[in-house]
MIMI-30728 format. One record per residue (C-alpha): x negated, y, z; residue in one letter. Coordinates in nm, 2 decimals. Layout:
BEGIN
(atom (X, Y, Z), 'A')
...
This chain:
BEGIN
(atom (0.00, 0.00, 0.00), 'X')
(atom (-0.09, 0.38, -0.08), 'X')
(atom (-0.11, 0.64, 0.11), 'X')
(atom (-0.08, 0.99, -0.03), 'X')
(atom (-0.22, 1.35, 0.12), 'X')
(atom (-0.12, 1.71, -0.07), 'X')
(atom (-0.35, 1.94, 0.06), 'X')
(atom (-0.17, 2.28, -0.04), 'X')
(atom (0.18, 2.17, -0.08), 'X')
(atom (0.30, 2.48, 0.02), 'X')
(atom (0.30, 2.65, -0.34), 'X')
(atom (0.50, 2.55, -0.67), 'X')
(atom (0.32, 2.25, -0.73), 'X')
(atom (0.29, 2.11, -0.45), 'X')
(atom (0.57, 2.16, -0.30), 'X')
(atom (0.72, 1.98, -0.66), 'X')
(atom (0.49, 1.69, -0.61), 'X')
(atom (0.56, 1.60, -0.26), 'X')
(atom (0.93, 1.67, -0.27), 'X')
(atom (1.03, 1.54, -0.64), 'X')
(atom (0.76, 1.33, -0.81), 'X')
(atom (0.57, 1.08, -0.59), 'X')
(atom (0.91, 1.00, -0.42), 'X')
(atom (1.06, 0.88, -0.75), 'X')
(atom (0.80, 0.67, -0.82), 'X')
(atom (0.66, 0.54, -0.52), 'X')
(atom (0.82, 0.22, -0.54), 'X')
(atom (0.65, 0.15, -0.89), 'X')
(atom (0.29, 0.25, -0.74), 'X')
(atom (0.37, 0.12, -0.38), 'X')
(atom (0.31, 0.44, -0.16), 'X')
(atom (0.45, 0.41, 0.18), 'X')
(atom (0.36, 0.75, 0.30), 'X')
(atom (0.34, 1.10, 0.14), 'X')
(atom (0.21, 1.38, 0.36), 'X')
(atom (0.16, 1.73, 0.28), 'X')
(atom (-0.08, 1.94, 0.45), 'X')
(atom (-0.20, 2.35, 0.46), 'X')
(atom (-0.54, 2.45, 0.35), 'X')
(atom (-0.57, 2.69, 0.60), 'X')
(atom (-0.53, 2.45, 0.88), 'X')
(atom (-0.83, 2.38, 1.09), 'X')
(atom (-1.07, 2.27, 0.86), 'X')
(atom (-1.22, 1.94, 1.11), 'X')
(atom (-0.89, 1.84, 1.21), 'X')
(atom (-0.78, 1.86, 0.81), 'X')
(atom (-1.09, 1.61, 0.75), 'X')
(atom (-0.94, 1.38, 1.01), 'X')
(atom (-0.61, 1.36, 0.91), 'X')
(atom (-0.70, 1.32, 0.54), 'X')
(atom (-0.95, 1.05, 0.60), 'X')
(atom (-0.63, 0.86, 0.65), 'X')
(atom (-0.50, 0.83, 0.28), 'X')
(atom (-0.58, 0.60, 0.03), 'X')
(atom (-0.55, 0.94, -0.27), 'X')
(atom (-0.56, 1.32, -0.22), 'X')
(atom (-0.42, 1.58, -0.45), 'X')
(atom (-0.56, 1.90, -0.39), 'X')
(atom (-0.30, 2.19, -0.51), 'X')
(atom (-0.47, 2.50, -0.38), 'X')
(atom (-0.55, 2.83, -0.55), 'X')
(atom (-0.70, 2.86, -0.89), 'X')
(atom (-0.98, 3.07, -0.77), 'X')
(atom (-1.10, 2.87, -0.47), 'X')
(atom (-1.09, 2.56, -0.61), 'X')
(atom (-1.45, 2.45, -0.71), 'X')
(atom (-1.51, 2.66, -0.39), 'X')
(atom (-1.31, 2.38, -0.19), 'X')
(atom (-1.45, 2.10, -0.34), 'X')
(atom (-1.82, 2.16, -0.29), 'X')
(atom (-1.74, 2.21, 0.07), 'X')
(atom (-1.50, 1.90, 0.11), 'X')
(atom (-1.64, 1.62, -0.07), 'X')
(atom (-1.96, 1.60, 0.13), 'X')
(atom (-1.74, 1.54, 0.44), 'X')
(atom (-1.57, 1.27, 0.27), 'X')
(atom (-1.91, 1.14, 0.18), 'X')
(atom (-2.01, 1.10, 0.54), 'X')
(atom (-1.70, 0.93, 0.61), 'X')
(atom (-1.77, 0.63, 0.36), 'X')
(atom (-1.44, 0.56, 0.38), 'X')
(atom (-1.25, 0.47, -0.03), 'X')
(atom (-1.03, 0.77, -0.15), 'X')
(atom (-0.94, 0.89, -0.48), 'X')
(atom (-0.87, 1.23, -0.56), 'X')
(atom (-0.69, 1.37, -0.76), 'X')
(atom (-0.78, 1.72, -0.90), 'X')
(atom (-0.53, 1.93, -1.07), 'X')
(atom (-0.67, 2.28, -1.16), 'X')
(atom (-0.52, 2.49, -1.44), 'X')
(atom (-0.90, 2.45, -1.58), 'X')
(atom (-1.10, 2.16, -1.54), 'X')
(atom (-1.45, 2.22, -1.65), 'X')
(atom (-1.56, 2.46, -1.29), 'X')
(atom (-1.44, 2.17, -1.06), 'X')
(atom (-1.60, 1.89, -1.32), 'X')
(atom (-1.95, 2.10, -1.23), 'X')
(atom (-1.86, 2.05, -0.93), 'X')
(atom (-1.81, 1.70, -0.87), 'X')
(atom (-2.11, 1.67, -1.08), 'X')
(atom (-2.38, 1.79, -0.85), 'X')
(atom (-2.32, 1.50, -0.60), 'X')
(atom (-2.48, 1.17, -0.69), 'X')
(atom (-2.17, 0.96, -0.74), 'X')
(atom (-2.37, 0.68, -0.86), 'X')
(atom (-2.49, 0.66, -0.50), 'X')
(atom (-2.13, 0.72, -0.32), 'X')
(atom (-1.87, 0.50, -0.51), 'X')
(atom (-1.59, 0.49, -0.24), 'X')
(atom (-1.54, 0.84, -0.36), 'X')
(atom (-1.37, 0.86, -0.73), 'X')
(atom (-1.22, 1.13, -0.89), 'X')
(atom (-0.97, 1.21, -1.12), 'X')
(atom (-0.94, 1.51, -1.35), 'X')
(atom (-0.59, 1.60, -1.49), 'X')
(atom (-0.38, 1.90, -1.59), 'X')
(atom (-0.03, 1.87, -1.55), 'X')
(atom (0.14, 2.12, -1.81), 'X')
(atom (0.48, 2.22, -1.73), 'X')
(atom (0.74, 2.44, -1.90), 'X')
(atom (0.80, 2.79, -1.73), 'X')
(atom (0.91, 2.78, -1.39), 'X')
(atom (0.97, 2.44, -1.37), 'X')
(atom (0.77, 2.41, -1.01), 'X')
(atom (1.02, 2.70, -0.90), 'X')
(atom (1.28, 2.42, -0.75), 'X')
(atom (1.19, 2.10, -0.67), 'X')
(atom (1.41, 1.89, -0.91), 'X')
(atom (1.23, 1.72, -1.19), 'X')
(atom (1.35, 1.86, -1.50), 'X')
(atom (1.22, 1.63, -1.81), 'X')
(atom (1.36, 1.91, -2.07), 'X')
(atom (1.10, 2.11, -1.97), 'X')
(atom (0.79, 1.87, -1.94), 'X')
(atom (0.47, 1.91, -2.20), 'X')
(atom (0.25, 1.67, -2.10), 'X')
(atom (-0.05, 1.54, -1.89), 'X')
(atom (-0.39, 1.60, -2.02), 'X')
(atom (-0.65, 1.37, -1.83), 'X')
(atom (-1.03, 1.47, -1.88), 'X')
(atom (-1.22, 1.30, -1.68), 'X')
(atom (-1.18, 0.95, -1.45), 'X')
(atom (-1.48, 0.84, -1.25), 'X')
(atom (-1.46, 0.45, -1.20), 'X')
(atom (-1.26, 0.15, -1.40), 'X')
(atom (-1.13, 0.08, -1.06), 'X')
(atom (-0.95, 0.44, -1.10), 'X')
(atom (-0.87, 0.42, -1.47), 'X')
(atom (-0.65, 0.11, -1.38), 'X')
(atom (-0.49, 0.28, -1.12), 'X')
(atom (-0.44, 0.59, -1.36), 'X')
(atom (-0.30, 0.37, -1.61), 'X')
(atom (-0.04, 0.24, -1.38), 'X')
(atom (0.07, 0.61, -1.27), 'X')
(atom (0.14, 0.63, -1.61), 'X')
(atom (0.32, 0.36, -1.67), 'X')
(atom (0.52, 0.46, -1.32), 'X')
(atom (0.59, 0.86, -1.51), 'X')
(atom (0.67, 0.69, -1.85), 'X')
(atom (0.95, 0.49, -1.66), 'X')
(atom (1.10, 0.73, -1.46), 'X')
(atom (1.05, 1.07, -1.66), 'X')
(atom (0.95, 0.95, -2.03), 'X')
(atom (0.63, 1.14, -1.90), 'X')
(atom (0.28, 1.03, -2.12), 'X')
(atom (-0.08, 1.17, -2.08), 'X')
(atom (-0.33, 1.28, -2.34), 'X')
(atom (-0.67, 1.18, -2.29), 'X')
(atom (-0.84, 1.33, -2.61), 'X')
(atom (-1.00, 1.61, -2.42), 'X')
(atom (-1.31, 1.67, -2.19), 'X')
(atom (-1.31, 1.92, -1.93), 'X')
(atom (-1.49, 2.18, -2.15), 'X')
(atom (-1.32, 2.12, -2.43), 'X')
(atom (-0.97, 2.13, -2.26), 'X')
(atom (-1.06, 2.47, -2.13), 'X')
(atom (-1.15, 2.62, -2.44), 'X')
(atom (-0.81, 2.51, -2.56), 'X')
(atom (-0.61, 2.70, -2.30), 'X')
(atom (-0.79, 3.00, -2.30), 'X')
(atom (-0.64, 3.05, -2.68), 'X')
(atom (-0.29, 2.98, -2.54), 'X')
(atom (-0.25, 3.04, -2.17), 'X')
(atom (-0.53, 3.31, -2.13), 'X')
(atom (-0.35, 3.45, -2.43), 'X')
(atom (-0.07, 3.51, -2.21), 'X')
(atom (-0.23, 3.61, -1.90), 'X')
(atom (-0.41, 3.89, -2.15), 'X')
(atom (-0.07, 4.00, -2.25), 'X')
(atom (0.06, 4.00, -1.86), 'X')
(atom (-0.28, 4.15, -1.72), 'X')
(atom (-0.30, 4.41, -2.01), 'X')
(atom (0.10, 4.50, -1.96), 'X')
(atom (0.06, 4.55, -1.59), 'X')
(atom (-0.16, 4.87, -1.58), 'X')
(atom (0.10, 5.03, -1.83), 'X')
(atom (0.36, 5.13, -1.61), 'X')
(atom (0.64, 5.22, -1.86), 'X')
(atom (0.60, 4.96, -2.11), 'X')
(atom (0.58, 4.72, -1.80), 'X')
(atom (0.94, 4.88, -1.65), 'X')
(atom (1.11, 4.80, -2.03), 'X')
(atom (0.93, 4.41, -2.00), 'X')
(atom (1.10, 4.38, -1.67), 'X')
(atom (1.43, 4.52, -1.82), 'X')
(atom (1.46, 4.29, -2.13), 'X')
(atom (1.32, 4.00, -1.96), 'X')
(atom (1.32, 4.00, -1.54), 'X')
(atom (1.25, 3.63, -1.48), 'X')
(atom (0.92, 3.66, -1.66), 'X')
(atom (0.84, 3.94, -1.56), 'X')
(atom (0.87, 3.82, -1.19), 'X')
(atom (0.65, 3.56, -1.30), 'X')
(atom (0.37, 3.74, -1.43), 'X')
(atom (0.39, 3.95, -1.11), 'X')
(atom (0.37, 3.62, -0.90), 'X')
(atom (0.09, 3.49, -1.05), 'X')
(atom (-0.13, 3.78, -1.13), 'X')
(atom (-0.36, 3.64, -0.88), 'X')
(atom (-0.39, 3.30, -1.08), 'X')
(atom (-0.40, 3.53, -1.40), 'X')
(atom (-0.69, 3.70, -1.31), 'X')
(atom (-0.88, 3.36, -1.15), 'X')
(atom (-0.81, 3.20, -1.48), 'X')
(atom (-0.95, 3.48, -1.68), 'X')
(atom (-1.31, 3.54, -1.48), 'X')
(atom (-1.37, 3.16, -1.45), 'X')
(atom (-1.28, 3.10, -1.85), 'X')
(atom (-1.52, 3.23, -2.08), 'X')
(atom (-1.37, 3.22, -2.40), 'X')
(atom (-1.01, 3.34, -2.21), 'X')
(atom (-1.24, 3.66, -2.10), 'X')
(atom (-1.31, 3.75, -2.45), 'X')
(atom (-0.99, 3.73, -2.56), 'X')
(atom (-0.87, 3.93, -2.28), 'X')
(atom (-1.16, 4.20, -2.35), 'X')
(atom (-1.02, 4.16, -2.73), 'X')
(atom (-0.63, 4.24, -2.63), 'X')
(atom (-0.76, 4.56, -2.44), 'X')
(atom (-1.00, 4.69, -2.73), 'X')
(atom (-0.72, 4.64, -2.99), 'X')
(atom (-0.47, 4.79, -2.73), 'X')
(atom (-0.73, 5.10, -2.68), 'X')
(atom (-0.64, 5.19, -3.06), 'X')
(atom (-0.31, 5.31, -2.96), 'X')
(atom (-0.17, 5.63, -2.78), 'X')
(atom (-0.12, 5.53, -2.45), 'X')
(atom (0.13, 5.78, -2.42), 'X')
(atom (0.29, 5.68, -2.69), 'X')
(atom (0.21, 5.33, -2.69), 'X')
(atom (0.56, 5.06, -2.72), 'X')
(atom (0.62, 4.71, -2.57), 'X')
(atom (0.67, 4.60, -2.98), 'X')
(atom (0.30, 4.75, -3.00), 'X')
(atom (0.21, 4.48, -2.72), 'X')
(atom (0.34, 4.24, -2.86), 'X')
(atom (0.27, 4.28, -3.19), 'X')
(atom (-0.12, 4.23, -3.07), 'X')
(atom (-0.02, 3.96, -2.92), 'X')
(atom (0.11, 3.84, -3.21), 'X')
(atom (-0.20, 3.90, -3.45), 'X')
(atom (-0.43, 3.72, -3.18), 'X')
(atom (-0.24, 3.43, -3.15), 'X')
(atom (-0.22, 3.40, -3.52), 'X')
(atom (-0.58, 3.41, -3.51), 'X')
(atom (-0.66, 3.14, -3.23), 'X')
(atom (-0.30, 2.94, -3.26), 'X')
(atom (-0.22, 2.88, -3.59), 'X')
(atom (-0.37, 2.85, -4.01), 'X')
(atom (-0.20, 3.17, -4.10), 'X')
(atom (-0.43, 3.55, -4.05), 'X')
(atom (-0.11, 3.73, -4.21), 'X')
(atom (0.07, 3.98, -3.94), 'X')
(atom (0.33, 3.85, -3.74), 'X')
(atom (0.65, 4.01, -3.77), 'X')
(atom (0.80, 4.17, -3.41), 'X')
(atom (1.17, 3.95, -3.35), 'X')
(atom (1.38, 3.83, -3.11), 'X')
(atom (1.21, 3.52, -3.15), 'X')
(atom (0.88, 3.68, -3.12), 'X')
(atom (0.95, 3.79, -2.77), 'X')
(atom (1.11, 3.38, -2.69), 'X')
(atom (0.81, 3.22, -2.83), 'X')
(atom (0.64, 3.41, -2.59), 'X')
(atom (0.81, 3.40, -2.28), 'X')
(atom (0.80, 3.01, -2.39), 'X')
(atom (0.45, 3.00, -2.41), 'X')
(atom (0.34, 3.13, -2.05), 'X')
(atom (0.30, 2.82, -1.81), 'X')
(atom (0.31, 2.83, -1.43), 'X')
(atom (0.05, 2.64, -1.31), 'X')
């Protein structure tokens, strides 16, 4: 039998994972416990309780996360006790160099797993599983056969109960450069529309939901962009081509019709200019994921 820690199950995710997705399929992988825990609890007493658990998800914050991990694992380490973690960051490659730097050759009770969930938008907002709105699952990197096997049964378990499938064609690097032209496209959009207070008040009016969103997770936004190099050029990009216009007179349809012309850069076979619609503004608000 399994046991199962969430350390930082107090945001979206995992909050979704500990209330909706482990319990429908915990009969198929044959967990008997799930157990949620705060990162800001006493750091000693959270090693104690997590050396408990057979697999630990860690769901905290973008920005601390390869932070976490460098000071964690070594813990775990000393414990020589088996667990499997399971890594979920929004990008993979800063907490694959993490992992990285510790002989695990040398230390094989400890594995790893390196996935990225992709949801629709807000779909981590309530904690009922909503399958209309699942992408997929990207896995990038798996440590051991031991823990591919294991992986492979998770899937199977996610397949049956939510017609859910992983991708494993990328690698940690390569799976981050692949966001950045999507996601980070967003987040350039949302960080860029932010300083401009009057286009920003007419995003909020047209669409409140996302704009409640981008608000949320500037935070995450912002981690994303300094820790992704390609997302940072494309966010210096947005503000150059946005430095072109009036910023007096500057429009939400000029926003997005650079958003439009990058994306039809980095997304798709077609340079020509993108007209401004209604569906413009939907593939947009489509395309920004909460992580």
């Amino acid at each position: 039998m399994r046991k199962v820690l969430i350390i930082g199950n107090k945001g979206n995710f995992g909050n979704f994972l500990e209330k909706s997705i482990l319990p429908s399929i915990s009969d198929l992988l044959q967990i008997n416990l799930i157990k949620g825990c705060d990162i800001d609890v006493e750091f000693n007493d959270m090693i104690e309780t997590a050396s408990e658990f057979s697999d630990i998800i860690i769901c905290i914050n973008l920005g601390n996360y390869h932070k976490t991990l460098k000071k964690i694992i070594p813990e775990f380490i000393r414990l020589e006790k088996p667990i499997t973690f399971w890594l979920v960051p929004s990008l993979q490659y800063p907490s694959f160099v993490a992992i990285k730097e510790f002989d695990l050759k040398r230390h094989r009770k400890i594995d790893f797993v390196l996935l990225h969930p992709m949801y629709g938008p807000q779909s981590f907002s309530n904690s009922t599983f909503n399958s209309r709105t699942t992408f997929q699952t990207i896995v990038t990197y798996v440590t051991s056969k031991k823990t591919k096997i294991c992986l492979e049964n998770v899937e199977k378990a996610c397949q049956a109960k939510h017609n859910l499938s992983f991708q494993y064609q990328f690698t940690p690097e390569s799976h981050d450069f692949e966001v950045a032209k999507t996601q980070g496209l967003v987040f350039a959009f949302a960080l860029t529309l932010l300083e401009h207070k009057k286009v920003a008040n007419e995003f909020q009016s047209r669409f409140p939901k996302q704009f409640a969103a981008f608000l949320a997770d500037k935070a995450l936004m912002s981690d994303f962009i300094a820790l992704n190099i390609k997302a940072n050029e494309i966010f210096s990009e947005f503000k150059s081509m946005m430095s072109e216009y009036n910023n007096n007179q500057v429009t939400l349809e000029d926003y997005m019709q650079c958003y439009c012309r990058l994306n039809s850069i980095y997304n798709s076979n077609s340079k020509n200019e993108v007209k401004i619609t209604t569906e413009s503004y939907l593939t947009l608000t489509k395309s920004f994921c909460q992580i």
